[in-house]
mmCIF file of the C-alpha atoms, coordinates in Angstrom:
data_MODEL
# 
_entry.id   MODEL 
# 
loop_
_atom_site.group_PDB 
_atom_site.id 
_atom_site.type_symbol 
_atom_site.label_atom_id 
_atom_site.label_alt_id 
_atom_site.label_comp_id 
_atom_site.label_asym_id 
_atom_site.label_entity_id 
_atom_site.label_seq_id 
_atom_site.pdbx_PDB_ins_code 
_atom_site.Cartn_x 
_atom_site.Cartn_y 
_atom_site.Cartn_z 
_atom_site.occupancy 
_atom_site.B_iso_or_equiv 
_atom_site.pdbx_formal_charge 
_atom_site.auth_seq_id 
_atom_site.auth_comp_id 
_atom_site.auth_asym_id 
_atom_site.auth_atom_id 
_atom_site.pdbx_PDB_model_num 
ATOM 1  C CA . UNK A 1 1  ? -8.291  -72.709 150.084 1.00 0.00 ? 1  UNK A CA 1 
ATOM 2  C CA . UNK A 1 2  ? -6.813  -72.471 153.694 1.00 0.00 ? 2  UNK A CA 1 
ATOM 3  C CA . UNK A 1 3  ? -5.055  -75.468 155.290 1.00 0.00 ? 3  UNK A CA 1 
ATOM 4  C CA . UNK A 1 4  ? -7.031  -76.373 158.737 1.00 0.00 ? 4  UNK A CA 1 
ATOM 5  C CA . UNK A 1 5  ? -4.954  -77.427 161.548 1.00 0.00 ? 5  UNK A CA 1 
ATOM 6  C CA . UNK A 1 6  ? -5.075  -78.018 165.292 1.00 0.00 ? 6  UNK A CA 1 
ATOM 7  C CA . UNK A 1 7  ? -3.371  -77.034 168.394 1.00 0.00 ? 7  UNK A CA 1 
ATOM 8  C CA . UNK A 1 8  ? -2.417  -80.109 171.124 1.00 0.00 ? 8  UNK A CA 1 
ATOM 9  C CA . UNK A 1 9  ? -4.838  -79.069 173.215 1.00 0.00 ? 9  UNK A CA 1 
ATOM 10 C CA . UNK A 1 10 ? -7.343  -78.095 170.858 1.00 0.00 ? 10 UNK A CA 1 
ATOM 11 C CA . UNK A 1 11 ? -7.421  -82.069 169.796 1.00 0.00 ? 11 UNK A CA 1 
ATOM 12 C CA . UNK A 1 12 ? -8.242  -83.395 172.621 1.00 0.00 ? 12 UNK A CA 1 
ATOM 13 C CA . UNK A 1 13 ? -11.095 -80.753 173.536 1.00 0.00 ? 13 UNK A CA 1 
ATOM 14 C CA . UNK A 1 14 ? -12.100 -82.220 170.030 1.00 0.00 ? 14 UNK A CA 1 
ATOM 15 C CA . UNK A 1 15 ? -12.262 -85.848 171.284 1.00 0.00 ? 15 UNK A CA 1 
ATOM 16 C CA . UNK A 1 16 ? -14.039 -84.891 174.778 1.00 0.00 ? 16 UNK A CA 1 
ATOM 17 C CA . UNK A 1 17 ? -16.439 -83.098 172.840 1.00 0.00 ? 17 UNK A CA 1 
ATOM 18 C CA . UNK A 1 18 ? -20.749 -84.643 173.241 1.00 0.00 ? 18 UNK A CA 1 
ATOM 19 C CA . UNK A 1 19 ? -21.515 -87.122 170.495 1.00 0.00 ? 19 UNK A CA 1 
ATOM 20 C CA . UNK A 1 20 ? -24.472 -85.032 169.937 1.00 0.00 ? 20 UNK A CA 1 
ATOM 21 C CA . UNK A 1 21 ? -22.274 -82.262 168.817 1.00 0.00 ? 21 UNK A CA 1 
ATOM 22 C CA . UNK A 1 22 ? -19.411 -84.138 167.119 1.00 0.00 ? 22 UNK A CA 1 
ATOM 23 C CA . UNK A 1 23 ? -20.933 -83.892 163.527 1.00 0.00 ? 23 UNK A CA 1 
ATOM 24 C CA . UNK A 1 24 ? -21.738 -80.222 163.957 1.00 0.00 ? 24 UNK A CA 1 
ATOM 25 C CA . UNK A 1 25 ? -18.249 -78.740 165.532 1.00 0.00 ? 25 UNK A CA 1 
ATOM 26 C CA . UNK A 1 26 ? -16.100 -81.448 162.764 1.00 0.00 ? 26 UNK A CA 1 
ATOM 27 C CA . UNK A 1 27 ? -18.436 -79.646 160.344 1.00 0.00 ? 27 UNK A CA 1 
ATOM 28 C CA . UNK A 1 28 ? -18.132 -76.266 161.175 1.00 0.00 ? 28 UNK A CA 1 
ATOM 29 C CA . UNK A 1 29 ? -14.293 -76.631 161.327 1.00 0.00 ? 29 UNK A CA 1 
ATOM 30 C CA . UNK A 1 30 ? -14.313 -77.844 157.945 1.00 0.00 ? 30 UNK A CA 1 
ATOM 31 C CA . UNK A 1 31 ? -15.906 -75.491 156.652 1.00 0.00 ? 31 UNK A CA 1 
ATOM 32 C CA . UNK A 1 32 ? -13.194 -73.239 158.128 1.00 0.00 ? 32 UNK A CA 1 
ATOM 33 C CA . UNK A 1 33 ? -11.382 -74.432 155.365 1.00 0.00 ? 33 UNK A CA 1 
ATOM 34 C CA . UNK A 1 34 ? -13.390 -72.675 152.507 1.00 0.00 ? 34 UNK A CA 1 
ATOM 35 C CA . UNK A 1 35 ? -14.114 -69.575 154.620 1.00 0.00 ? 35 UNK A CA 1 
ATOM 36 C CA . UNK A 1 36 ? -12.096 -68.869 157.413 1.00 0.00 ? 36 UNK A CA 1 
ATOM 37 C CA . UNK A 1 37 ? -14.606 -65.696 158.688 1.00 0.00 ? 37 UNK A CA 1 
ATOM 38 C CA . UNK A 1 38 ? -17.834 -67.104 157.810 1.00 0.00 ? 38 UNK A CA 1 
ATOM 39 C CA . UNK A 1 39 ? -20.908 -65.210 159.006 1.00 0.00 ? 39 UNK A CA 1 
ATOM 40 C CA . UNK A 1 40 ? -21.715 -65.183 162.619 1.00 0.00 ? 40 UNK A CA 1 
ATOM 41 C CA . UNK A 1 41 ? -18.029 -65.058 163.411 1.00 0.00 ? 41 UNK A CA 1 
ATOM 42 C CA . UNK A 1 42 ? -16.450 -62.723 165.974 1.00 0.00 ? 42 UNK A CA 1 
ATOM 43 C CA . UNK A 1 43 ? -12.924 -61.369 166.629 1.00 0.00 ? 43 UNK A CA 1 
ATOM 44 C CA . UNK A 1 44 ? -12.092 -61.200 170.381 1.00 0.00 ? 44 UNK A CA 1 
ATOM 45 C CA . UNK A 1 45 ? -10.915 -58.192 171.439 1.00 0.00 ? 45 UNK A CA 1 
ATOM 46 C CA . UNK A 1 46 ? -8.086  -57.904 173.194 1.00 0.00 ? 46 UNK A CA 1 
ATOM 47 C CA . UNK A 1 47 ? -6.275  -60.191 170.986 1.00 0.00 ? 47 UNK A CA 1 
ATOM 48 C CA . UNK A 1 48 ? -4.752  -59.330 167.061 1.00 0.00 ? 48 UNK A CA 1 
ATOM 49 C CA . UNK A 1 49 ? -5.840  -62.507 165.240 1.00 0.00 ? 49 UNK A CA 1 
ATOM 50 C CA . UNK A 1 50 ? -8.191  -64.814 167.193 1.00 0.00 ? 50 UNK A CA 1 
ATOM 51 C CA . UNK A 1 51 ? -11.965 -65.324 165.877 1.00 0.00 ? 51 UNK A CA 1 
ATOM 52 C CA . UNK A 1 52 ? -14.641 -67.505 167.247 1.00 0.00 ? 52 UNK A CA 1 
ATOM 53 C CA . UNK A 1 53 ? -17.558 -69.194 166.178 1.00 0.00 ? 53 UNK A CA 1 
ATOM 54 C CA . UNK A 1 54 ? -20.421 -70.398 167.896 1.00 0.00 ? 54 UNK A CA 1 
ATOM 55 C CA . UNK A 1 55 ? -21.653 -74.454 167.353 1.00 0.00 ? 55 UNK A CA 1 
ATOM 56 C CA . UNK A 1 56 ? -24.570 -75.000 169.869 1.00 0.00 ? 56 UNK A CA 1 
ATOM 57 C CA . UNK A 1 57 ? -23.620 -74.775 173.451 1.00 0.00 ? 57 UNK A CA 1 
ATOM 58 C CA . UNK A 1 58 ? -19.875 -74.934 172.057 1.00 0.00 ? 58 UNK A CA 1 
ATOM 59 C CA . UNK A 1 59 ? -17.374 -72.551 171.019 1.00 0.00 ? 59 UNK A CA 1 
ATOM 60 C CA . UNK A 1 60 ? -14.308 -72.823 168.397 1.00 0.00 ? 60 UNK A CA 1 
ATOM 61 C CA . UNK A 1 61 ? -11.432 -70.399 169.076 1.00 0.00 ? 61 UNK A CA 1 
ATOM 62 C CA . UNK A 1 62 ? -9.154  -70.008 166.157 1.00 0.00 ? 62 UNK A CA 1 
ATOM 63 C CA . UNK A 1 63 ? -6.498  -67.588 164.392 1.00 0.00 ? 63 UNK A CA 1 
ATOM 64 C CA . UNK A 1 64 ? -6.227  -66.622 160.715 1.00 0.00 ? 64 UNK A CA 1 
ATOM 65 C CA . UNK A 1 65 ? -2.828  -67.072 159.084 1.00 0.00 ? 65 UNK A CA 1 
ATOM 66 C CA . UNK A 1 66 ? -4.003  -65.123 155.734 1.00 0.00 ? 66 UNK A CA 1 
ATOM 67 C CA . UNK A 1 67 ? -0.189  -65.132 154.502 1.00 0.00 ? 67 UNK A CA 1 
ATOM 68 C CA . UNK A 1 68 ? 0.614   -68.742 154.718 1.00 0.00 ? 68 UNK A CA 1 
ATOM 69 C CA . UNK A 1 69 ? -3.390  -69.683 154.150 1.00 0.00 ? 69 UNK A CA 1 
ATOM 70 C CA . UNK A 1 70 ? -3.631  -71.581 157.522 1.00 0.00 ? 70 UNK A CA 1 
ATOM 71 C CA . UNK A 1 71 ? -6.507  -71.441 160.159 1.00 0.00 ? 71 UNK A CA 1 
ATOM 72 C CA . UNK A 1 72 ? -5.218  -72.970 163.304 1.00 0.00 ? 72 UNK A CA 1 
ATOM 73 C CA . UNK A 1 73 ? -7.946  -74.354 165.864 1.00 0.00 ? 73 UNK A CA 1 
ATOM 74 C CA . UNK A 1 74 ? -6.238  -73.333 169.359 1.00 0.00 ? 74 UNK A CA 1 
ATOM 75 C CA . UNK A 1 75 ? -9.900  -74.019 171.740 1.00 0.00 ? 75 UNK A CA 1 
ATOM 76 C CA . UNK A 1 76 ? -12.756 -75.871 171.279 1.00 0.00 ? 76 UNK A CA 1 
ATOM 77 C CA . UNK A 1 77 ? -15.067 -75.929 175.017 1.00 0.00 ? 77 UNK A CA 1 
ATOM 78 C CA . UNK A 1 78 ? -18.367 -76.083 176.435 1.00 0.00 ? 78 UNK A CA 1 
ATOM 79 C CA . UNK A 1 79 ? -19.359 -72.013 176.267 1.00 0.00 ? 79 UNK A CA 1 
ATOM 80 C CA . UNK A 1 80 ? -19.561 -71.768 180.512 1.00 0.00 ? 80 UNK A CA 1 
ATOM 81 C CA . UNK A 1 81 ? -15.630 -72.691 180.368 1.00 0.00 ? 81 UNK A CA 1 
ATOM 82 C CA . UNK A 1 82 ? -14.356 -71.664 176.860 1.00 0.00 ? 82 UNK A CA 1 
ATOM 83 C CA . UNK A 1 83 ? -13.144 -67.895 178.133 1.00 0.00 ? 83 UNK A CA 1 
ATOM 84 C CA . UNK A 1 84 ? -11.722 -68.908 181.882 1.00 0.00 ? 84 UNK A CA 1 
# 
């Protein structure tokens, strides 16, 4: 079981985050948790360990320690401004 945890940033996108959507993107990052590539995820190119996953309108950036079992949350945004 991998140990979820959050950049700065990446905690505050969490609290600006639409109440309609809060349930879903906590959720989905627990989940992360169990199964840090579940399906529907996508690794970025361009970039050696960052995945994202799609929760409505919003997106969850994230990178995959597999030797220390850690999934760090680095981006959660609205999809228009997640990759500016």
């Amino acid at each position: 079981m991998y140990e979820v945890s959050f950049s700065k940033s990446a905690k505050k996108e969490l609290e600006k985050v639409g109440s309609a959507y809060l349930v879903s993107v906590a959720s989905h990052i627990k989940k992360l948790a169990e199964n840090p590539r579940p399906f529907g995820c996508l690794k970025l190119s361009g970039f050696k360990n960052l995945y994202r996953i799609r929760v409505g309108v919003y997106r969850i950036i994230y990178s995959i320690k597999d030797d220390m079992l850690v999934v760090e949350v680095i981006k959660i945004d609205h999809r228009s401004s997640i990759y500016k």
